[in-house]
C-alpha positions in Angstrom: 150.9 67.3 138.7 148.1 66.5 136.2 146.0 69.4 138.2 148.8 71.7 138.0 149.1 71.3 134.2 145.4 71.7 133.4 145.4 74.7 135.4 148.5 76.1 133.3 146.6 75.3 130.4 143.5 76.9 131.4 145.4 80.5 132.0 147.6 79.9 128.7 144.5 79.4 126.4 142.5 82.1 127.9 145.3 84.2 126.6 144.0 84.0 122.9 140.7 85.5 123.6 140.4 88.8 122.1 139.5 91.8 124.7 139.2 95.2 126.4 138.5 97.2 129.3 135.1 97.4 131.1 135.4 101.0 132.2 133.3 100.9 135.1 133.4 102.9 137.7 131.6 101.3 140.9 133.9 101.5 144.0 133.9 97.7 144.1 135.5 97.6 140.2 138.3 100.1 140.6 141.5 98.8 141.2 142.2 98.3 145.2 145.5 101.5 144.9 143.2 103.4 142.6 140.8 103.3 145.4 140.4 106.6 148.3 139.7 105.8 151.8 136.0 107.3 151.4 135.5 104.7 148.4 137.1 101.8 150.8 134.3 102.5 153.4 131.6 103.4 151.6 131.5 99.8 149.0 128.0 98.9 149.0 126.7 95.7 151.1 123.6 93.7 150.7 124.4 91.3 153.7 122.5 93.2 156.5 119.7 94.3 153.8 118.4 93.2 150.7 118.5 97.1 149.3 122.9 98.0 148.7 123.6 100.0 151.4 126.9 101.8 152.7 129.3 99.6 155.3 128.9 103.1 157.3 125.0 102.8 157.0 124.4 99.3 157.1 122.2 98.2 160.1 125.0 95.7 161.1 128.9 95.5 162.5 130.2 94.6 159.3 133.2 93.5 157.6 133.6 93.6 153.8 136.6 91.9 152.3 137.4 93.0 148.8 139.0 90.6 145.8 142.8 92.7 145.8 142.6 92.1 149.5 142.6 88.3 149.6 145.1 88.5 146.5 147.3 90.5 148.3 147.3 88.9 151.4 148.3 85.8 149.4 145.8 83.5 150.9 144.6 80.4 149.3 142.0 79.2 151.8 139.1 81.0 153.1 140.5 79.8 157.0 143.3 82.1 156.2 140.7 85.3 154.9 138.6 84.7 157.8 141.2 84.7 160.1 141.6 88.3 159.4 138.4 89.2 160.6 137.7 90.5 164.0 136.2 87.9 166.8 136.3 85.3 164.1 138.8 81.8 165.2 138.6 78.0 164.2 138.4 75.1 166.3 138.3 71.7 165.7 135.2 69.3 165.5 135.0 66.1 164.7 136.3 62.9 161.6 138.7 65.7 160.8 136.2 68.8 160.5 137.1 72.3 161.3 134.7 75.0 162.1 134.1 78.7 162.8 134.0 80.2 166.2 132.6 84.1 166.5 133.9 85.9 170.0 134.6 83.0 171.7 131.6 81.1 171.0 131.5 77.8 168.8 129.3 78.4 165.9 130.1 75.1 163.9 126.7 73.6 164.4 124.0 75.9 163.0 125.2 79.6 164.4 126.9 81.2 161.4 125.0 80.7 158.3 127.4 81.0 155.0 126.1 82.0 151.6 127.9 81.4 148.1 126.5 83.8 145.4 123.0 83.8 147.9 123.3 79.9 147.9 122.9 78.7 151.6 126.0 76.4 152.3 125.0 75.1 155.6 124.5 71.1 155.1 120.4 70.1 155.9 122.0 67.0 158.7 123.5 69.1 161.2 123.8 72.7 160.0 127.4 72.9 160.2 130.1 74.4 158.0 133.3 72.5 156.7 136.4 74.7 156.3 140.0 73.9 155.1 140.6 73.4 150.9 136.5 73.6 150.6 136.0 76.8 148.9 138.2 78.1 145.6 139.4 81.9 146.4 140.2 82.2 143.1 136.1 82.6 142.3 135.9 84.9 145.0 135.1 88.6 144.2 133.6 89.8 147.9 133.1 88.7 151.0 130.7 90.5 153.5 130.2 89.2 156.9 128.1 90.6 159.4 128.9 89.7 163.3 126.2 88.9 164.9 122.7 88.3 162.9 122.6 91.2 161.5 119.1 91.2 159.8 115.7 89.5 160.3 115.8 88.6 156.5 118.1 85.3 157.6 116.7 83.0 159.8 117.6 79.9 161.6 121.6 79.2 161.1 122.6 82.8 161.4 122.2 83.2 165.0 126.0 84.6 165.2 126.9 85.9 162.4 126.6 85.5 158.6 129.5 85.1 155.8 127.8 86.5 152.5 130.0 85.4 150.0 129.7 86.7 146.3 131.7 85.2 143.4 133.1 86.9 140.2 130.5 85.3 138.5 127.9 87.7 139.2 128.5 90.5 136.8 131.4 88.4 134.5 131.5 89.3 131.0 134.5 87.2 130.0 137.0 84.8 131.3 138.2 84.7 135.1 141.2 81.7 135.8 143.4 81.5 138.7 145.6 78.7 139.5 147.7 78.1 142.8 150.0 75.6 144.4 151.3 75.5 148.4 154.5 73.8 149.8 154.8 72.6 153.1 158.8 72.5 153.4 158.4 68.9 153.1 155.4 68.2 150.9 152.9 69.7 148.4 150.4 71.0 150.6 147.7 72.3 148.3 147.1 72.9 144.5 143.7 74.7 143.3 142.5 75.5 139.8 139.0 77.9 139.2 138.1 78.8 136.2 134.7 81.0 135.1 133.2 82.0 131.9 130.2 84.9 131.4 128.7 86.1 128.5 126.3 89.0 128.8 123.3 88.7 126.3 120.1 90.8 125.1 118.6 92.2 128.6 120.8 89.2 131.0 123.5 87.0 131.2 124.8 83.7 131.3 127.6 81.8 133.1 129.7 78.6 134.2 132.4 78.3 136.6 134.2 75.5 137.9 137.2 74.8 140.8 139.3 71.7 141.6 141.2 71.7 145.3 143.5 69.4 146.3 145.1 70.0 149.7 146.4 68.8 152.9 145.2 69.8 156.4 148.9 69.7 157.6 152.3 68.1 157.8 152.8 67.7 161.2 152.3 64.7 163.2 149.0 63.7 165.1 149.5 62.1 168.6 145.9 60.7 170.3 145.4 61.0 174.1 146.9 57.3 174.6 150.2 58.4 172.6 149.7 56.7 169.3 150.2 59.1 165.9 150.2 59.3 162.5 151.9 61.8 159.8 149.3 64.0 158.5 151.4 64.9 155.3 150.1 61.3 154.7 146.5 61.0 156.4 145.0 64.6 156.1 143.4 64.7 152.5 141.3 67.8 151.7 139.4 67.3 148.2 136.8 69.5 146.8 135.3 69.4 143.0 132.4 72.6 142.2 130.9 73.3 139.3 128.0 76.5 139.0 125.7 77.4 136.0 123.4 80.6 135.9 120.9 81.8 133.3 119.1 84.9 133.5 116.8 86.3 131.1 114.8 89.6 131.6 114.2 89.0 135.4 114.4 85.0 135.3 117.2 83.2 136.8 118.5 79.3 137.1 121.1 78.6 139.0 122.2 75.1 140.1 125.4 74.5 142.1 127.3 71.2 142.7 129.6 70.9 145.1 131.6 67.8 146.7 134.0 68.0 149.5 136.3 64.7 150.4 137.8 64.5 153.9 140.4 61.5 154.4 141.3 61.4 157.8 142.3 58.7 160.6 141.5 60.9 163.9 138.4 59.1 165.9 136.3 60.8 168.6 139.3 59.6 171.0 141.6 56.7 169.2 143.0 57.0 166.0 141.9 54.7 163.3 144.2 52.0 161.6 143.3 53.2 158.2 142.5 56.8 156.5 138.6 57.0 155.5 136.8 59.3 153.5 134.3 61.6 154.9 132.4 63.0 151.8 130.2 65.8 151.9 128.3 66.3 148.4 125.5 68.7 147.8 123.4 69.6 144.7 121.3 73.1 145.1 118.7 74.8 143.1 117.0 78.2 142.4 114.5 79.9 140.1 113.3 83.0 140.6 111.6 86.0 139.0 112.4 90.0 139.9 108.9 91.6 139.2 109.5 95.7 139.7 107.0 97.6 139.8 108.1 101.3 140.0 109.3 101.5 143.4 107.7 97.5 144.2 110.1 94.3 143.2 108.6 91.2 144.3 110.7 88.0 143.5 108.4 84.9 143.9 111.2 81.6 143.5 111.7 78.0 144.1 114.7 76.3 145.8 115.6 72.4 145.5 118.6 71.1 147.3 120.0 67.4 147.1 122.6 66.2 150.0 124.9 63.3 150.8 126.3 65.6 154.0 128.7 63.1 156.6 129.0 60.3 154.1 130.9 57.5 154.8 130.8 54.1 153.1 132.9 51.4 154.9 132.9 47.9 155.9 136.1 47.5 157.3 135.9 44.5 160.2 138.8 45.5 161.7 138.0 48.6 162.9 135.4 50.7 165.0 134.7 53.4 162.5 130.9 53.1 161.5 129.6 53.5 159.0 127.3 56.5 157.8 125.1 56.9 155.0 122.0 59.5 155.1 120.5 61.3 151.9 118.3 64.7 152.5 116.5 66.5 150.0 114.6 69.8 150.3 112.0 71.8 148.8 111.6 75.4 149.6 109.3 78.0 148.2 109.6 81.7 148.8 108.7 85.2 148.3 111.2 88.5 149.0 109.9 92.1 148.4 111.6 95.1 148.4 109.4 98.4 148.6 111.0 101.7 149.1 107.7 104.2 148.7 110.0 107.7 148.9 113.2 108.8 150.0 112.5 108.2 153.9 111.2 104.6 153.7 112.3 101.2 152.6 111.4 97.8 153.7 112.3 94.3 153.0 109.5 91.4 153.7 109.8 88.1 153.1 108.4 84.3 153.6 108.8 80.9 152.4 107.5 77.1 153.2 110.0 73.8 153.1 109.7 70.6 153.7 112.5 68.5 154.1 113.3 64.6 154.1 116.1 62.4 155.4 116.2 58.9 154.2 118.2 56.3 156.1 120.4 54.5 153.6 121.6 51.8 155.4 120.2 48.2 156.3 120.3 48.2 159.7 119.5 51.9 160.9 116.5 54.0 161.9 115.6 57.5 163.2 114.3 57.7 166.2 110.8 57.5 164.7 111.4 53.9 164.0 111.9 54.4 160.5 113.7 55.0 157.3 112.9 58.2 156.4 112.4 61.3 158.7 110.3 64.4 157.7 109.8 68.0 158.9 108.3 71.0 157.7 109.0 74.6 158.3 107.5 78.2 157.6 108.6 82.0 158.1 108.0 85.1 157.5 110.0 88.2 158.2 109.9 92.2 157.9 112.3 94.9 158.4 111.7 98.5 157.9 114.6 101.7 157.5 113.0 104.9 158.2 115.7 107.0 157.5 114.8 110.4 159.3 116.9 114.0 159.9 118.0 112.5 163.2 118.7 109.0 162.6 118.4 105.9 160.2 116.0 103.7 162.8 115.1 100.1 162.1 112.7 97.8 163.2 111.9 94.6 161.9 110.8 91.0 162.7 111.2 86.9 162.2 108.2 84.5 162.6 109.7 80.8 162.6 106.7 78.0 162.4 108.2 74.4 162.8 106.4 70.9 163.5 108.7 69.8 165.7 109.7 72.2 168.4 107.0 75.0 167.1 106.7 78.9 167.2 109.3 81.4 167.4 109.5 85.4 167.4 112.6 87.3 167.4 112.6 91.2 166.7 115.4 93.5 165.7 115.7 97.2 166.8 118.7 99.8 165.8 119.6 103.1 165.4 122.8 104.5 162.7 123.6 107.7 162.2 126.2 109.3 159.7 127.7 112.9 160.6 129.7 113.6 158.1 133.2 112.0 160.0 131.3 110.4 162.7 128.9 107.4 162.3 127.2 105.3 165.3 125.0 102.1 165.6 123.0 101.4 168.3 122.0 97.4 167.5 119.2 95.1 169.6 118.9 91.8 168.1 117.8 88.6 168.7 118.1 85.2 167.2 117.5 81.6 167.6 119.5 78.0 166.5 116.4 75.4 165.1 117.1 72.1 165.8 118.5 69.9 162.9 117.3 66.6 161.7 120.4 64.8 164.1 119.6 67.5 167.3 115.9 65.8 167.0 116.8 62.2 166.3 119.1 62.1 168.9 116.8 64.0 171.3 113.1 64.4 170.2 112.4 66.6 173.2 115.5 69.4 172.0 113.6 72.9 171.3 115.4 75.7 169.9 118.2 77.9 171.8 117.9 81.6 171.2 120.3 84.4 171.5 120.1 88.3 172.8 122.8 90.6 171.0 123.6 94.0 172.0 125.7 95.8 169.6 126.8 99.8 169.6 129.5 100.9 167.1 131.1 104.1 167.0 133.2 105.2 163.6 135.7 108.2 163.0 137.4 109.6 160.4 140.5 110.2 162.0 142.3 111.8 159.2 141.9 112.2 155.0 143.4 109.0 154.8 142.7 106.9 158.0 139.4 105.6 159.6 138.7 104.0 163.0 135.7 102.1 164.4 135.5 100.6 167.7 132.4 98.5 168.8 131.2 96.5 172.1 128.8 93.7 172.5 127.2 91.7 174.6 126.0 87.6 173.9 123.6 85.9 175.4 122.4 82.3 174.7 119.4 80.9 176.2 118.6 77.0 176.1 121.9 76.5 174.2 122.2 73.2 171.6 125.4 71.3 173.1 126.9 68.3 171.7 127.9 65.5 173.8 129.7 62.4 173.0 128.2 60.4 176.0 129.7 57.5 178.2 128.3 55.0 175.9 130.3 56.1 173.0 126.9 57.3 170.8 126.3 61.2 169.8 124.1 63.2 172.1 122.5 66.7 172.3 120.7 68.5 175.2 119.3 71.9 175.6 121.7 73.4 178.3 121.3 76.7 180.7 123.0 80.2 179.1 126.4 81.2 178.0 127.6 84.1 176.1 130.3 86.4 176.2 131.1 90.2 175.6 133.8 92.6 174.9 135.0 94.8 172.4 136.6 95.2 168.7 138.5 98.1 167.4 139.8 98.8 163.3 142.1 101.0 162.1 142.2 101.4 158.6 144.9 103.9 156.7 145.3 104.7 153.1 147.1 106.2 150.1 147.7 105.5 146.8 150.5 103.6 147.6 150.3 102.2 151.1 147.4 100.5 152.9 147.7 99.7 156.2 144.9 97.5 158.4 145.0 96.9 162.2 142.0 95.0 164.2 141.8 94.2 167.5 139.3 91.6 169.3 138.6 90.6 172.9 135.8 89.0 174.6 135.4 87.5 178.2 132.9 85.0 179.5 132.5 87.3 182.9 129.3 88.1 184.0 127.8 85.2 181.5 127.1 81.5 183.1 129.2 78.8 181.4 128.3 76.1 180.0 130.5 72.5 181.7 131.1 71.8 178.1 132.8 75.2 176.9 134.2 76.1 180.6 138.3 76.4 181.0 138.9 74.7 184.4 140.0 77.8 187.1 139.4 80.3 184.3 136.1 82.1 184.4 136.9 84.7 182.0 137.7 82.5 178.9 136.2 79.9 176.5 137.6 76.6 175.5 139.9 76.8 172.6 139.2 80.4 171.7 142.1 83.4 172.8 140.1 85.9 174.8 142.6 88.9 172.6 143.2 88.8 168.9 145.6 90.9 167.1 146.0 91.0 163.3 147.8 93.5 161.3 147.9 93.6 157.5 149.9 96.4 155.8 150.8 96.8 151.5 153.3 98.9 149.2 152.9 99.7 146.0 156.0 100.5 144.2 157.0 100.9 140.4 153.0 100.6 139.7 152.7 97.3 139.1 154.7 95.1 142.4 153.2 95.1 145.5 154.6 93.4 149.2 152.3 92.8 151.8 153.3 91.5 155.3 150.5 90.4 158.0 150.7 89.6 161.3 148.4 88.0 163.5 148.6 87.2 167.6 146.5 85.2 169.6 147.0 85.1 173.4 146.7 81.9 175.7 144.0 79.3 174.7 143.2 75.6 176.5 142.0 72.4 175.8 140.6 69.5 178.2 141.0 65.7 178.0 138.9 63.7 180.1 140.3 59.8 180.9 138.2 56.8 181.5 137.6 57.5 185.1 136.2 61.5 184.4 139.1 62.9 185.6 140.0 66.0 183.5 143.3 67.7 182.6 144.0 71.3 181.3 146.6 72.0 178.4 147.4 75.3 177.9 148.9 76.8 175.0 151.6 79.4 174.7 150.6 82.7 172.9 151.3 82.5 169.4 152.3 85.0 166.3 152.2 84.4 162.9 153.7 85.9 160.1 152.7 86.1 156.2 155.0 88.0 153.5 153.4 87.9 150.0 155.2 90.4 147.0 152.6 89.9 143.8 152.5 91.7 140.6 149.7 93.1 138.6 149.4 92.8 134.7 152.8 91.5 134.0 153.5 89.8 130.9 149.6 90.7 129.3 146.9 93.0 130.4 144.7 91.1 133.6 148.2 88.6 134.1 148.6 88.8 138.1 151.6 86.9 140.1 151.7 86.5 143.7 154.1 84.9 145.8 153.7 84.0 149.2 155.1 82.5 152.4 152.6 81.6 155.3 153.4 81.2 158.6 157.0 82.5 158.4 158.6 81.5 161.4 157.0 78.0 161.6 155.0 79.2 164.9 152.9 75.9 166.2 149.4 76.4 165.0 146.4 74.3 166.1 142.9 73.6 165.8 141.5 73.0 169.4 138.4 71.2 170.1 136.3 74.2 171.6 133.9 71.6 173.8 135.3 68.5 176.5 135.0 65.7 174.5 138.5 64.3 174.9 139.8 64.8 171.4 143.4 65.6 171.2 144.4 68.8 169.7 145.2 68.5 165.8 147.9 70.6 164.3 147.7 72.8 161.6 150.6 73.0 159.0 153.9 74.8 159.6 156.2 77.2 157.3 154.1 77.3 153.8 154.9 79.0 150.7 152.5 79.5 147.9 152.7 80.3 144.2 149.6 82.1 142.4 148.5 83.4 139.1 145.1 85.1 138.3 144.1 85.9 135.0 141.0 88.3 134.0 139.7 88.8 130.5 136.9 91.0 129.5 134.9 89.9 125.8 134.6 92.6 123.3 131.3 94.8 123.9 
């Protein structure tokens, strides 16, 4: 309650503040129904280079996700946005963690790297991601994802695919608030409050923004694989607290970020605990740099710091088998990016940077595997990618050089061809990637080397009509000496370098628009055949599907403008079959299947009601109270966890521009 009234209070007194109209123009600033087709497509991107290109142009299979989108969809978690997105699922991990899977392959442990306003999010312990009431939507002003790596400027957690994810922040002259609060039909399921502030001054800018989540990973009922269970309207806290500050003056820029992220849960790697615990992940990042330009030369020299509690747990209960955790990290980086476009024809990205990273042990009676408290490790890259855009084609070449102390040298080149013919465009993508150990991966097995990863991408695009677009692409995954985790026989964490998996398939889009409707229509599949599978990942008697992930993906989103300001959008999503495997105490397995499942959303929201930048939306998530779960994608004999049922959300957004 106290959250919900600060957050009315926050969008009430943001009403005084005197303002007008920007006026831009940039595709990304005009209003989502003001916006043509040909504007939709051609929003410029940065994730698959550091120079803006077009999504049609941009040497990557990309997927940009605009601020009216997630408004109108009527989301409030970045699970539900990324749910949209072709190939992209969620399984479950571990102490009540969920994590992103991209075409059937589990990418929670250092495959998909994630970026907030160019900040990596990616914790230093194990390289994963934690989704589920994490990240405030209400910041959010883009998101740009490429599948697959995309670029060799990003190195070694973006093996899959990389979430680029930029935050109103960036170009704020004013106030931004938002405010939202979720029902479960039987309890409060989620409240968040954002709230940013940007003041442009004499040649920069600066700004503050801050969010408070509160939320619950479901109300359903948890049952273990020996029958005991727990309500997790009771036992399923999600907590997160971030706070961002950003100076820049004349080419400088500070930014620090905090961000903490609480998980109370009782789900153990097979039992459930007697108690809920909290699993805390709290990070302090950052960054100083300096843009040099030099006609058609920018060179931007910087310095990174980042500060981590990741996995955190502090308990001394005697009564039960949940151990304690406690590891501190804190890293160092120093880099240099250029950008160098010499004429029309040419432009290239370079890059490198050095960082040395320690782990301290923070408990009494614990070492690394070194026999110590502390564990070190050093790293250095350098990378280059070059566009030669010629009359026949846009071709690209570029490179990644990885140096590391531990498991040493590593090359990985990219290749591609675009090509834009008026309606037509086509990629022709060769990529490859690799997954560096993490401080754990080594502890736990000092002999682990990297796993690396062959993509083959080709994407075809066509302007079907004035108002309508399709693209259609195929890939093809390969992993080579692939990082697996295994909870071992003797109840202790372990991870081996195992043969090659992979998958490929297909994904086709279909966007159509007019002033007044939008209408957007994906479809994903990917199959394991002709790809090894790992034991881990492998569905028993299925050699064509992964663990936990639907092999076809459906989801359709269409909106209707009426009377100029109201707006209902309905989306529909479908996943086919998926499986899980429990193993007992004598290795004997068994296969759960579950059903297909469709979802429906219905949100109706409302834009400058009451006062100018005043928007309503209202919103009811999984309509029909389908089943929804979060499957452990691996054989490590934890039960399935539900996700919530029937949810219904209220949101208001307010944006505010100062006087020029």
């Amino acid at each position: 309650m106290r959250l919900i009234l600060l957050s009315l209070l926050i969008l009430t007194g943001s009403a005084y503040v005197r303002a007008e109209g920007n006026g831009s123009d940039k595709p990304d600033s005009i209003p989502f129904y003001e916006m043509t087709l040909e504007q939709l497509m051609n929003v410029s991107v940065s994730v698959a280079s550091d120079l803006p290109m077009t999504n049609r142009e941009s040497p990557g299979i990309v997927s940009v996700i605009t601020q009216e989108e997630i408004r109108k969809s009527g989301a409030h978690d970045l699970i539900q946005v990324l749910q949209s997105v072709p190939g992209f699922d969620f399984g479950f991990d571990v102490e009540g963690i969920v994590g992103v899977s991209v075409r059937g392959n589990w990418g929670h442990e250092g495959k998909v790297l994630m970026l907030w306003d160019g900040m990596e999010m990616n914790e230093d312990l194990y390289s994963t991601l934690q989704f589920g009431g994490h990240y405030p939507l209400g910041l959010i002003k883009r998101i740009e994802i490429i599948r697959g790596p995309g670029s060799a400027m990003y190195g070694a957690n973006a093996e899959y695919a990389v979430i680029n994810i930029i935050t109103e922040t960036s170009e704020l002259n004013g106030i931004a608030s938002s405010v939202s609060a979720s029902t479960y039909e039987n309890t409060l399921s989620g409240q968040e409050t954002s709230f940013a502030i940007g003041k442009k001054i004499e040649d920069g800018r600066v700004n503050f923004s801050a969010s408070i989540i509160d939320s619950k990973r479901s109300n359903q009922r948890y049952i273990d694989n020996f029958g005991s269970g727990y309500s997790m309207a009771d036992y399923s806290g999600l907590n997160s607290t971030q706070f961002k500050l950003e100076y820049v003056k004349k080419g400088f820029s500070l930014t620090g970020l905090c961000d903490n992220y609480v998980v109370k849960e009782r789900d153990g790697y097979e039992a459930i605990y007697l108690r809920s615990y909290e699993n805390t992940f709290f990070t302090s990042k950052y960054v100083a740099k300096y843009d040099i330009s030099l006609d058609r030369l920018k060179i931007t020299p910087g310095l990174k710091f980042a500060y981590s509690k990741p996995w955190y747990l502090d308990s001394n209960e005697p009564d039960d088998n949940y151990v304690p955790f406690k590891t501190s990290l804190s890293k160092g980086t120093a880099f240099t990016n250029i950008t160098y476009e010499p004429n029309a024809m040419w432009s290239v990205i370079a890059g490198a940077q050095y960082s040395k990273l320690q782990a301290n042990d923070l408990l009494d009676s614990s070492y690394f595997s070194n026999g110590k408290k502390v564990f070190g490790m050093e790293n250095a890259n350098a990378y280059a990618q070059a566009i030669y855009k010629s009359k026949i084609a846009n071709i690209i070449i570029g490179g990644r050089f990885n140096h590391n102390q531990y498991y040493g040298q590593k090359f990985v080149p990219r290749l591609g061809l675009t090509r834009i013919w008026d309606k037509f465009h086509v990629k022709a993508l060769f990529s490859q990637a690799f997954r560096a150990p993490s401080v754990e991966n080594i502890n736990f097995n000092p002999d682990i080397k990297s796993e690396s990863t062959t993509f083959v991408e080709l994407e075809f695009g066509f302007k079907v009509t004035q108002h309508s677009y399709l693209t259609v692409n195929t890939f093809d995954i390969t992993t080579k000496d692939a990082i697996v985790y295994y909870y071992n026989e003797f109840s202790e964490d372990d991870y081996r370098n195992e043969t090659t998996t992979g998958s490929r398939g297909f994904e086709v889009e279909y966007k159509w628009k007019t002033k007044k409707w939008f209408f957007n229509m994906n479809y994903s599949y990917y199959t394991t055949a002709g790809h090894p599978v790992i034991d881990a990942y492998r569905v028993p008697g299925h050699s064509d599907i992964l663990l936990a992930f639907p092999n076809h993906k459906i989801h359709a989103t269409a909106s209707y403008n009426f009377f100029g300001k109201w707006s209902v959008t309905p989306s529909l999503s479908y996943l086919s079959k998926r499986y899980s495997v429990i193993t007992n105490e004598n290795s004997e397995e068994t296969l759960i299947s579950y059903n297909p499942a469709l979802y429906l959303n219905i949100n109706i929201s409302a834009e400058n009601i009451l006062a100018k930048g005043l928007s309503l939306g209202l919103a009811c998530h999984n309509a029909t109270d389908e089943s929804a779960y979060y499957i452990q994608p691996y054989a490590n004999n934890h039960a399935t966890v539900p996700a919530g049922g029937r949810e219904y959300t209220i949101s208001l957004h307010y944006n505010l521009s100062f006087n020029k």
